[in-house]
N, C-alpha and C positions, 0 to 999 in steps of 0.2 A: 841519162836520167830524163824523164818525162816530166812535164807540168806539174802534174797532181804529186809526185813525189818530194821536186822539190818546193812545193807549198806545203805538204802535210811535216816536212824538214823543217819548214820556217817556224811551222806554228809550235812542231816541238821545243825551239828552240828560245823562242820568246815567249810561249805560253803565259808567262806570267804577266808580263807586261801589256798583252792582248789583253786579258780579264782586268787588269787594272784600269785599263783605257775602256773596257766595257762600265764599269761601276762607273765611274765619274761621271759618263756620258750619260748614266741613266738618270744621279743623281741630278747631274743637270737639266736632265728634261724633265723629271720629275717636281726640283725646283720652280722653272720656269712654269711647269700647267698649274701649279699650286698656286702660285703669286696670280696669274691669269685668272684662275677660278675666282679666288680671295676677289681680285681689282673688278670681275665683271658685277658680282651679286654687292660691292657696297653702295649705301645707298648715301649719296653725296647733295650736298642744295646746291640750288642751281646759279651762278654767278649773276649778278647783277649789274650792269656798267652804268654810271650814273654819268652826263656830264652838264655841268653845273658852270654855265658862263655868268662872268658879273659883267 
């Protein structure tokens, strides 16, 4: 058995579990660039540190 046989054996065999592990990772990254986008365009004031000796 050569290389390519037994991978295209693997992938028959777990098929399902490969595409599940596909989906999350997408949703994952699809998650993270959304939050990213969301966090870069808000528009926040800008802190002020005050210190006030008596």
């Amino acid at each position: 058995m050569n290389i390519l046989s037994k991978i295209s054996e693997f992938v028959k065999v777990h098929l399902n579990t490969i595409i599940l592990s596909i989906i999350i990772m997408l949703f994952v990254l699809l998650s993270f660039a959304a939050g990213y986008i969301i966090a870069k365009y808000q528009d926040r004031e800008k802190i002020i540190i005050t210190n006030e000796k008596s």
